[in-house]
C-alpha positions as CSV (number, residue, x, y, z in Angstrom):
1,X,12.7,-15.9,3.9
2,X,14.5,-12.7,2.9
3,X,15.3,-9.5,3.9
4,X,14.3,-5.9,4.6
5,X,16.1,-2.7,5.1
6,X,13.7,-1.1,7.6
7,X,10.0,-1.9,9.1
8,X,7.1,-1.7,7.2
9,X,4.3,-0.5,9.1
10,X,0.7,-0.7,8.9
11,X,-0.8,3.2,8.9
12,X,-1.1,4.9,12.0
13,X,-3.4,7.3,14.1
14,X,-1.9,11.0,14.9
15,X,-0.8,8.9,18.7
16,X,1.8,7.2,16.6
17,X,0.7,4.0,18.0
18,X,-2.8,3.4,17.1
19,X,-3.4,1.3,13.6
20,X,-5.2,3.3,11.3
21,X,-7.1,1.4,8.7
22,X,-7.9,4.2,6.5
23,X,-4.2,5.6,5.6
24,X,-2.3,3.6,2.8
25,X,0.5,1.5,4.5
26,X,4.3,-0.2,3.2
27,X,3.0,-3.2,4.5
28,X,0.0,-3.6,3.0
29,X,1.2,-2.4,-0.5
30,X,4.1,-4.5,0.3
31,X,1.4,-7.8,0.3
32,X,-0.4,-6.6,-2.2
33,X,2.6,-6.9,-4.2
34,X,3.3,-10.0,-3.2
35,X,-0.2,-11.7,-4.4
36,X,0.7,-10.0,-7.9
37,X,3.6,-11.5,-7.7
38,X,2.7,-14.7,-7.0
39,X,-0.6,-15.0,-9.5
40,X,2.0,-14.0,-12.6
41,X,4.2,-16.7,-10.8
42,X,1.3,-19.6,-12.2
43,X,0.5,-21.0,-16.3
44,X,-3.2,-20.0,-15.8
45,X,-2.8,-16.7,-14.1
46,X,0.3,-15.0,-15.6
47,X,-1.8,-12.0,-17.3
48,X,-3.0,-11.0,-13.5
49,X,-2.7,-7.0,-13.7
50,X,-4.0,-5.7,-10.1
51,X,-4.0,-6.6,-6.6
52,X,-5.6,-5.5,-3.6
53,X,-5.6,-6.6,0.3
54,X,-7.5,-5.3,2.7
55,X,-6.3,-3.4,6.0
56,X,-8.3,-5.5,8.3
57,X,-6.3,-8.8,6.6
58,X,-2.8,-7.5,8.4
59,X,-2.4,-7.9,12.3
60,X,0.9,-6.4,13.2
61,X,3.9,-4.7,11.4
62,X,6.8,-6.5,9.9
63,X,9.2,-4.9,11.9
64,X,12.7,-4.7,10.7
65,X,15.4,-6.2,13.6
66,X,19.1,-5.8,13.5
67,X,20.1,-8.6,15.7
68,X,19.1,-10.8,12.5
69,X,20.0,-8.3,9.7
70,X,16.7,-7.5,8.6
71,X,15.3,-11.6,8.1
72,X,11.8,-11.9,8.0
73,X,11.1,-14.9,9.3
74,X,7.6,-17.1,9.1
75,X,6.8,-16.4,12.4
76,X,6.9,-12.9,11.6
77,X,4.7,-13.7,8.2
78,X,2.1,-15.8,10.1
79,X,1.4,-13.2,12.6
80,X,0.8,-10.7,10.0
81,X,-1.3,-12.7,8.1
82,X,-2.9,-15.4,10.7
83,X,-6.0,-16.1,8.6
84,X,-4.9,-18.8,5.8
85,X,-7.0,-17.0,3.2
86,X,-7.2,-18.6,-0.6
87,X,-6.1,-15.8,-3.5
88,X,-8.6,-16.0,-6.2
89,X,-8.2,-14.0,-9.3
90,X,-11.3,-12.7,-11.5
91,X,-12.0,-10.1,-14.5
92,X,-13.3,-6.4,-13.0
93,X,-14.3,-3.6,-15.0
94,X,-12.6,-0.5,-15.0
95,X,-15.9,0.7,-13.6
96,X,-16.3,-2.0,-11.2
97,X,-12.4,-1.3,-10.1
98,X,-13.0,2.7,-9.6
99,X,-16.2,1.4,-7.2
100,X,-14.1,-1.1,-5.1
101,X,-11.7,1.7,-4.8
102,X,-14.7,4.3,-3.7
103,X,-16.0,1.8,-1.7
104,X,-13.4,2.4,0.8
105,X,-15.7,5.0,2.2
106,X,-17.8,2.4,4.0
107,X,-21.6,2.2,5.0
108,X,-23.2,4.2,8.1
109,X,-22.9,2.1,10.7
110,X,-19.8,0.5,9.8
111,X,-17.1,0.4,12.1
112,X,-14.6,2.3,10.8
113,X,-15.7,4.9,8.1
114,X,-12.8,4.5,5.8
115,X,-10.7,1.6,4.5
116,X,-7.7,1.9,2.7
117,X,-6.4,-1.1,0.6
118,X,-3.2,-1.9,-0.4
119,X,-3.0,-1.8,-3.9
120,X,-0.7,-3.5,-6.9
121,X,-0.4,-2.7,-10.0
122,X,-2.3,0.5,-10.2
123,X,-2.5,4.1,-8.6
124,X,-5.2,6.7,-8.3
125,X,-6.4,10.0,-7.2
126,X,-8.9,11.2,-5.3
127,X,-11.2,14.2,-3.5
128,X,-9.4,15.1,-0.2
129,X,-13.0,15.9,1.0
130,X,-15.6,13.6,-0.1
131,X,-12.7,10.8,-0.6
132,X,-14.4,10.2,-4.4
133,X,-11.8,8.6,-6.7
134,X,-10.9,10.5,-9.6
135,X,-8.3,9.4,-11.5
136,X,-7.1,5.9,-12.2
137,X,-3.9,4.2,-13.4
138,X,-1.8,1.2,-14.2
139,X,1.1,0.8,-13.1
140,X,2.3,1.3,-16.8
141,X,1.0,4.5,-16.4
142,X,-1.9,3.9,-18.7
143,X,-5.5,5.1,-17.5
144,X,-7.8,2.5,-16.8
145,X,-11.1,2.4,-19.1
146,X,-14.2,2.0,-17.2
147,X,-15.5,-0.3,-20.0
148,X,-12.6,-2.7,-20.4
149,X,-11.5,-6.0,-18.1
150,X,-9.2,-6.5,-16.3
151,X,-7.4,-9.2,-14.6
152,X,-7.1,-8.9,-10.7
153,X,-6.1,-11.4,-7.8
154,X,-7.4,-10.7,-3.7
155,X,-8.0,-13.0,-1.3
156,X,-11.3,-14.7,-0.5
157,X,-12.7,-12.5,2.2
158,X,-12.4,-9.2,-0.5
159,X,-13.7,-11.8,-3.0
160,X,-17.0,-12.1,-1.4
161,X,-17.4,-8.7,-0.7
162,X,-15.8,-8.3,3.3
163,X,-15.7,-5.3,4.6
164,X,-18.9,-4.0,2.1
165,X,-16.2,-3.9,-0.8
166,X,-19.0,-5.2,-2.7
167,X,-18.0,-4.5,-6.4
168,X,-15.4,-7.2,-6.2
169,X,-18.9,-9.9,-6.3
170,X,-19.2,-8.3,-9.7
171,X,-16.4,-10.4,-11.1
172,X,-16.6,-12.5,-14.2
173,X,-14.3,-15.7,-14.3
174,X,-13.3,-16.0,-11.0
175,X,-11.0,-18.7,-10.0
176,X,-9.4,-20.3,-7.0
177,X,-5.6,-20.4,-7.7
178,X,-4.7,-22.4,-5.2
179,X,-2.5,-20.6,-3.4
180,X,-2.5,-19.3,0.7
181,X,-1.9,-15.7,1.6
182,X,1.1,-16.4,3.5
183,X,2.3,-18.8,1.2
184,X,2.4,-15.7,-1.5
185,X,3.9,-13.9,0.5
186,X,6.8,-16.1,1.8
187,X,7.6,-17.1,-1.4
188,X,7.7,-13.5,-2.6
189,X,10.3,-12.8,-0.1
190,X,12.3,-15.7,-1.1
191,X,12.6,-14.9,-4.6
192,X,13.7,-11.0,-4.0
193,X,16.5,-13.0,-1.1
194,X,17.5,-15.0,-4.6
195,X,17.7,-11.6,-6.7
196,X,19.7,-10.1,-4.2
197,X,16.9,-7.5,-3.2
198,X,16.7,-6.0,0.0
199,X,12.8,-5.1,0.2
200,X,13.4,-1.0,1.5
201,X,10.2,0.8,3.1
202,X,12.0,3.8,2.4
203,X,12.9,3.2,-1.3
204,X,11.7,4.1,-4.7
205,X,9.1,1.2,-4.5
206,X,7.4,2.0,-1.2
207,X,8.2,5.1,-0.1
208,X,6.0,7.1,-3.3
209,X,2.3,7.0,-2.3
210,X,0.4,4.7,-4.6
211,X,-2.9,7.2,-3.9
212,X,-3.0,10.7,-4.0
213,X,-5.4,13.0,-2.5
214,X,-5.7,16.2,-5.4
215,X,-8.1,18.7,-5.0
216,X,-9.5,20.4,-8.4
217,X,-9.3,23.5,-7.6
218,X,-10.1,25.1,-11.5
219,X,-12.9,27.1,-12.2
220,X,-15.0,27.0,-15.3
Protein backbone atom coordinates (compact mmCIF):
# COMPACT_ATOMS: atom_id res chain seq x y z
CA UNK A 1 0.00 0.00 0.00
CA UNK A 2 3.02 2.31 0.62
CA UNK A 3 5.99 2.62 2.24
CA UNK A 4 7.97 3.14 5.45
CA UNK A 5 11.47 4.03 6.22
CA UNK A 6 11.80 2.08 9.51
CA UNK A 7 9.28 0.07 12.00
CA UNK A 8 6.82 1.60 13.95
CA UNK A 9 6.38 0.04 17.12
CA UNK A 10 3.85 -0.12 19.68
CA UNK A 11 5.50 1.09 23.28
CA UNK A 12 7.43 -1.21 25.13
CA UNK A 13 8.18 -2.42 28.84
CA UNK A 14 11.92 -1.71 30.25
CA UNK A 15 12.50 -5.89 28.78
CA UNK A 16 12.35 -4.34 25.34
CA UNK A 17 9.95 -6.91 24.36
CA UNK A 18 6.93 -6.61 26.39
CA UNK A 19 4.01 -4.16 24.85
CA UNK A 20 3.38 -1.43 27.09
CA UNK A 21 -0.02 0.03 26.78
CA UNK A 22 0.63 3.01 28.75
CA UNK A 23 3.66 4.75 26.74
CA UNK A 24 2.78 6.79 23.56
CA UNK A 25 3.70 4.69 20.45
CA UNK A 26 4.73 5.62 16.29
CA UNK A 27 2.26 3.16 15.53
CA UNK A 28 -0.50 4.17 17.25
CA UNK A 29 -0.07 7.99 16.52
CA UNK A 30 0.77 6.73 13.13
CA UNK A 31 -3.23 5.30 13.00
CA UNK A 32 -4.45 7.85 14.70
CA UNK A 33 -3.36 9.93 11.86
CA UNK A 34 -4.66 7.86 9.54
CA UNK A 35 -8.48 8.12 10.82
CA UNK A 36 -7.86 12.05 10.58
CA UNK A 37 -6.88 11.62 7.47
CA UNK A 38 -9.49 9.67 6.24
CA UNK A 39 -12.68 11.58 8.03
CA UNK A 40 -11.19 15.09 6.20
CA UNK A 41 -11.04 12.57 3.17
CA UNK A 42 -15.30 12.58 3.20
CA UNK A 43 -18.19 15.82 2.14
CA UNK A 44 -19.78 15.35 5.62
CA UNK A 45 -16.75 15.07 7.75
CA UNK A 46 -14.03 17.35 6.20
CA UNK A 47 -13.95 19.80 9.50
CA UNK A 48 -12.88 16.50 11.67
CA UNK A 49 -10.08 18.16 14.02
CA UNK A 50 -8.81 15.21 16.44
CA UNK A 51 -8.31 11.60 16.47
CA UNK A 52 -7.69 9.09 18.99
CA UNK A 53 -7.07 5.08 18.95
CA UNK A 54 -6.77 3.21 21.65
CA UNK A 55 -3.60 0.88 22.55
CA UNK A 56 -5.57 -2.15 23.12
CA UNK A 57 -7.06 -1.63 19.18
CA UNK A 58 -3.17 -2.49 17.75
CA UNK A 59 -1.89 -6.22 17.92
CA UNK A 60 1.50 -6.19 16.55
CA UNK A 61 4.14 -3.66 15.15
CA UNK A 62 4.33 -2.62 11.51
CA UNK A 63 7.63 -3.74 11.16
CA UNK A 64 9.72 -2.21 8.53
CA UNK A 65 11.42 -5.21 6.05
CA UNK A 66 14.16 -4.66 3.59
CA UNK A 67 13.63 -7.66 1.41
CA UNK A 68 10.44 -5.53 0.12
CA UNK A 69 11.82 -1.90 0.63
CA UNK A 70 9.82 -0.92 3.32
CA UNK A 71 5.97 -2.09 1.63
CA UNK A 72 3.43 -2.40 3.98
CA UNK A 73 1.36 -4.73 2.79
CA UNK A 74 -2.50 -5.72 4.01
CA UNK A 75 -1.53 -8.60 5.62
CA UNK A 76 0.60 -6.55 7.67
CA UNK A 77 -2.44 -3.85 8.19
CA UNK A 78 -5.01 -6.60 9.10
CA UNK A 79 -2.86 -8.10 11.67
CA UNK A 80 -2.42 -4.82 13.35
CA UNK A 81 -5.81 -3.92 13.28
CA UNK A 82 -7.82 -7.51 13.19
CA UNK A 83 -11.05 -6.04 14.60
CA UNK A 84 -13.00 -4.40 11.52
CA UNK A 85 -14.15 -1.46 13.80
CA UNK A 86 -16.54 1.39 12.21
CA UNK A 87 -14.88 5.27 12.75
CA UNK A 88 -17.50 7.45 13.92
CA UNK A 89 -16.94 11.12 14.33
CA UNK A 90 -18.88 13.33 17.10
CA UNK A 91 -18.54 16.97 18.80
CA UNK A 92 -16.41 16.79 22.40
CA UNK A 93 -15.87 19.64 24.55
CA UNK A 94 -12.71 20.90 25.31
CA UNK A 95 -13.64 19.72 28.82
CA UNK A 96 -14.90 16.46 27.83
CA UNK A 97 -11.52 16.05 25.55
CA UNK A 98 -8.97 16.96 28.66
CA UNK A 99 -11.30 14.00 30.60
CA UNK A 100 -10.81 11.33 27.81
CA UNK A 101 -7.23 12.27 27.94
CA UNK A 102 -7.20 11.97 32.05
CA UNK A 103 -9.05 9.10 31.76
CA UNK A 104 -6.15 7.22 30.62
CA UNK A 105 -5.46 6.63 34.31
CA UNK A 106 -7.99 3.80 34.53
CA UNK A 107 -10.35 2.50 37.37
CA UNK A 108 -9.09 0.20 40.35
CA UNK A 109 -9.38 -2.99 39.29
CA UNK A 110 -8.72 -2.44 35.82
CA UNK A 111 -6.23 -4.38 34.10
CA UNK A 112 -3.68 -2.27 33.25
CA UNK A 113 -3.51 1.12 35.28
CA UNK A 114 -2.74 3.37 32.46
CA UNK A 115 -3.58 3.74 28.79
CA UNK A 116 -2.04 5.76 26.38
CA UNK A 117 -3.88 6.75 23.15
CA UNK A 118 -2.56 7.63 20.13
CA UNK A 119 -3.55 10.95 19.35
CA UNK A 120 -4.10 13.31 16.00
CA UNK A 121 -4.44 16.56 15.73
CA UNK A 122 -3.60 17.73 19.18
CA UNK A 123 -0.80 17.48 21.94
CA UNK A 124 -0.73 17.95 25.74
CA UNK A 125 1.04 18.04 28.96
CA UNK A 126 0.73 16.47 31.90
CA UNK A 127 1.92 15.64 35.88
CA UNK A 128 4.79 13.07 35.74
CA UNK A 129 3.32 11.95 39.12
CA UNK A 130 -0.34 11.92 39.32
CA UNK A 131 -0.47 11.61 35.30
CA UNK A 132 -3.24 14.73 35.45
CA UNK A 133 -3.32 16.49 32.10
CA UNK A 134 -2.36 19.99 32.15
CA UNK A 135 -2.05 21.62 29.15
CA UNK A 136 -3.81 21.14 25.92
CA UNK A 137 -3.21 21.88 22.20
CA UNK A 138 -4.14 21.69 18.55
CA UNK A 139 -2.03 20.82 16.34
CA UNK A 140 -2.18 24.56 15.13
CA UNK A 141 -0.75 25.15 18.24
CA UNK A 142 -3.79 26.86 19.60
CA UNK A 143 -5.06 25.84 23.23
CA UNK A 144 -8.05 24.02 23.43
CA UNK A 145 -11.05 25.87 25.31
CA UNK A 146 -12.78 23.67 27.77
CA UNK A 147 -16.13 25.37 26.71
CA UNK A 148 -15.88 25.05 22.89
CA UNK A 149 -16.64 21.82 20.44
CA UNK A 150 -14.84 20.23 18.66
CA UNK A 151 -14.92 17.82 15.89
CA UNK A 152 -13.25 14.33 16.55
CA UNK A 153 -13.35 10.87 14.78
CA UNK A 154 -12.41 7.18 16.88
CA UNK A 155 -13.50 4.08 16.30
CA UNK A 156 -16.62 2.40 17.77
CA UNK A 157 -15.23 0.59 20.76
CA UNK A 158 -13.64 4.33 22.18
CA UNK A 159 -17.07 5.57 20.99
CA UNK A 160 -18.98 3.68 23.53
CA UNK A 161 -16.68 4.18 26.19
CA UNK A 162 -14.06 0.81 25.97
CA UNK A 163 -11.56 0.64 28.02
CA UNK A 164 -13.63 3.20 30.81
CA UNK A 165 -12.78 6.18 28.37
CA UNK A 166 -16.11 7.14 29.25
CA UNK A 167 -16.12 10.93 28.27
CA UNK A 168 -16.15 9.99 24.61
CA UNK A 169 -20.34 8.80 25.54
CA UNK A 170 -20.62 12.57 26.14
CA UNK A 171 -20.55 13.37 22.42
CA UNK A 172 -23.18 15.45 20.68
CA UNK A 173 -23.81 14.57 16.91
CA UNK A 174 -22.28 11.49 16.57
CA UNK A 175 -22.17 9.84 13.28
CA UNK A 176 -21.19 6.54 11.62
CA UNK A 177 -18.99 7.56 8.60
CA UNK A 178 -18.96 4.54 7.10
CA UNK A 179 -15.62 3.77 6.93
CA UNK A 180 -13.49 0.42 8.46
CA UNK A 181 -10.32 0.93 10.57
CA UNK A 182 -8.18 -0.78 8.26
CA UNK A 183 -9.76 0.53 5.32
CA UNK A 184 -8.46 4.23 6.82
CA UNK A 185 -5.63 3.11 7.28
CA UNK A 186 -4.73 1.33 3.87
CA UNK A 187 -5.95 4.04 2.05
CA UNK A 188 -3.83 6.52 4.11
CA UNK A 189 -0.79 4.70 3.07
CA UNK A 190 -1.79 4.71 -0.50
CA UNK A 191 -2.22 8.21 -0.79
CA UNK A 192 1.41 9.25 1.03
CA UNK A 193 2.84 6.06 -1.79
CA UNK A 194 0.96 8.66 -4.48
CA UNK A 195 2.76 11.84 -2.86
CA UNK A 196 5.90 10.28 -2.90
CA UNK A 197 6.13 10.04 1.05
CA UNK A 198 8.07 7.58 2.74
CA UNK A 199 6.13 7.36 6.28
CA UNK A 200 9.66 7.67 8.74
CA UNK A 201 9.30 6.57 12.57
CA UNK A 202 12.26 8.48 12.97
CA UNK A 203 11.29 11.76 11.28
CA UNK A 204 9.95 15.20 12.13
CA UNK A 205 6.38 13.69 12.22
CA UNK A 206 6.84 10.77 14.61
CA UNK A 207 9.80 10.91 16.21
CA UNK A 208 8.68 14.44 18.57
CA UNK A 209 6.40 13.16 21.47
CA UNK A 210 2.84 14.31 20.95
CA UNK A 211 2.52 14.26 25.14
CA UNK A 212 4.80 15.60 27.37
CA UNK A 213 5.25 14.84 30.95
CA UNK A 214 6.24 18.59 32.77
CA UNK A 215 6.48 18.92 36.24
CA UNK A 216 5.52 22.54 37.74
CA UNK A 217 8.06 23.04 39.70
CA UNK A 218 7.31 27.14 40.67
CA UNK A 219 6.54 28.25 43.86
CA UNK A 220 4.09 30.90 44.85
Amino acid sequence: AGHIAGSFLRATATDGSTENRGEESTVGNLVADAQLWAARQTAAFADTQISFMNPGGLRTDILYSAANNGLVTLGQAAQMQPFANTLFVMNLTGADIKQVLNQQVQPDGASRPYLKLGISGLTYTYDPDTFAVTDVWLASGEPIDPAKSYRIVTNSFLKDGGDNFKAFTNGKNVADTGLVDLDAFMNFMKANESLGNVLDPSGSTYAPQRAWAVKDISTT
